[in-house]
C-alpha positions as CSV (number, residue, x, y, z in Angstrom):
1,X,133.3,-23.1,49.1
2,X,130.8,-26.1,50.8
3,X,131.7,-29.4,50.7
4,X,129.0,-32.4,50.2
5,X,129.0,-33.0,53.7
6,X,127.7,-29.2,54.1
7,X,125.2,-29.1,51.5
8,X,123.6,-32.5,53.1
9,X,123.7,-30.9,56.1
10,X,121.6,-27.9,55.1
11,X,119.2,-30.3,53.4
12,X,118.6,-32.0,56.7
13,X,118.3,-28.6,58.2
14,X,115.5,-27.4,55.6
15,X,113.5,-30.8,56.0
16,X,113.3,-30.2,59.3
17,X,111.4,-26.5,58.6
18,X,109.7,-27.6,55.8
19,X,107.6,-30.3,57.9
20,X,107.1,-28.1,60.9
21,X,106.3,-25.1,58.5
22,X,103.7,-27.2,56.5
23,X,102.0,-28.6,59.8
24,X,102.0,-25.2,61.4
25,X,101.2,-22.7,58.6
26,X,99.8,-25.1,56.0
27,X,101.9,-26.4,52.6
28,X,101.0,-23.1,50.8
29,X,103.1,-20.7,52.8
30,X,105.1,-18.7,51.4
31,X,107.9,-19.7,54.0
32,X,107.3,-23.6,52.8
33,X,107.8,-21.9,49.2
34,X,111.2,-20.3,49.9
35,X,112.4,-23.4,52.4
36,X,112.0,-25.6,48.6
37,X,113.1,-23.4,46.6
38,X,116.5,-22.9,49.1
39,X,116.1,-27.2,48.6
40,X,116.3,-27.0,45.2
41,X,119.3,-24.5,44.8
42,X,121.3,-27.2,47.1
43,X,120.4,-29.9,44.7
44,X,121.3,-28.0,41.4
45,X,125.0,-27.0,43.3
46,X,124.9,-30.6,43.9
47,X,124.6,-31.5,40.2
48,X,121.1,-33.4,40.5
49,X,119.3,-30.8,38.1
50,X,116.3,-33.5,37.9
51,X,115.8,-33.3,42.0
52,X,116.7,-29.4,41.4
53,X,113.7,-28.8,39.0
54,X,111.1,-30.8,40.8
55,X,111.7,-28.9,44.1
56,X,111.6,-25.4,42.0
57,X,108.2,-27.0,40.2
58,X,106.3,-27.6,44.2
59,X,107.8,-24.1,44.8
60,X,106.2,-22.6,41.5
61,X,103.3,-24.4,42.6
62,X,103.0,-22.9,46.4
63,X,104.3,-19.5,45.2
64,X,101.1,-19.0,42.8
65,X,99.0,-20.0,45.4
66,X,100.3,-18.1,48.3
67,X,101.5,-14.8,46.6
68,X,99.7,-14.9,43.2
69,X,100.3,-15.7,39.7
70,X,102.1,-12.4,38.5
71,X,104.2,-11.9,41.4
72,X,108.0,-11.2,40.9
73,X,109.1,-14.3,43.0
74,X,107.0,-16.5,40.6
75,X,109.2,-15.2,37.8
76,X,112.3,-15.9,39.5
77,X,110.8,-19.2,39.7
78,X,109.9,-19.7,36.3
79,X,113.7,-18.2,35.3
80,X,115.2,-21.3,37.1
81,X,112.9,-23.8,35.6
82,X,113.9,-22.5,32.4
83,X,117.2,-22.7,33.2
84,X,117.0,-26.5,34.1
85,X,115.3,-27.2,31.1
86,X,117.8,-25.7,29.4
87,X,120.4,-28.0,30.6
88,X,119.0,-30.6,30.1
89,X,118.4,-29.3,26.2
90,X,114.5,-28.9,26.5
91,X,114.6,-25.9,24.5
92,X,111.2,-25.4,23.8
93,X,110.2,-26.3,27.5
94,X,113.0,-24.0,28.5
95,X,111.8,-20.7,26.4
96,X,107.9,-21.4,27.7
97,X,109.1,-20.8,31.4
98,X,111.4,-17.9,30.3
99,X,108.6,-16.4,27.8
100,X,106.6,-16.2,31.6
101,X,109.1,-15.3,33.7
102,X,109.7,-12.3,31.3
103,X,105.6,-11.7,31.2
104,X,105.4,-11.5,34.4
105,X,108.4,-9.0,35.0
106,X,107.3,-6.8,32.2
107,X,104.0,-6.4,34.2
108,X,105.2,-5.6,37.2
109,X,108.5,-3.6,36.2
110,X,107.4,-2.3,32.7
111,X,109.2,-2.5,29.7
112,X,111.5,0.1,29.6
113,X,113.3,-1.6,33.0
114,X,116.9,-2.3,33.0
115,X,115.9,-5.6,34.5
116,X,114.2,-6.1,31.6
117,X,116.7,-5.8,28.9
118,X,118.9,-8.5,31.3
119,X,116.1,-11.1,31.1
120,X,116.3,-10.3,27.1
């Protein structure tokens, strides 16, 4: 279990990385992608799913840029955009991201994967 006082803590910590990471190996690393995305899981557990979505927007962003626009990581992505839109009761906004996610998986993994029928 974290307390508040934790999760602030880790923010801190990941600010810190993501401003040397961006000056050393630019703001399209993949490292600067995962150090946002790690951001924006901190802010969802803290309840702010606006902060939480933005952060996993920039990552969605430097993810398609850094590994490509069909790469698995990009779909995990999308799936947690969906699932902020989804609480926040954007439905339509919600089943574009997972209608992606799911695109994206079925290219990679094929249909007939197990992972598949769970994203169903």
């Amino acid at each position: 279990c974290h307390t508040q006082g934790d999760l602030v803590q880790a923010i801190s910590y990941y600010d810190q990385f993501l401003g040397t990471a961006k000056k050393v190996l630019g703001a399209n690393h993949r490292d600067v992608a995962t150090a946002l995305n790690n951001i924006g899981m901190i802010e969802y557990e803290r309840g702010d799913i606006d902060k939480a979505m933005g952060l996993f927007k920039e990552t969605l962003q430097v993810r398609r840029i850094a590994l490509g626009p069909d790469h698995p990581d990009v779909a995990s992505v999308l799936n947690k955009i969906g699932t902020m839109h989804h609480k926040k009761e954007e439905y339509d906004d919600a089943l574009c991201c997972f209608q992606e996610g799911l695109r994206i998986e079925s290219l990679i993994l094929g249909n007939n994967h197990p992972d598949i029928d769970v994203t169903l």
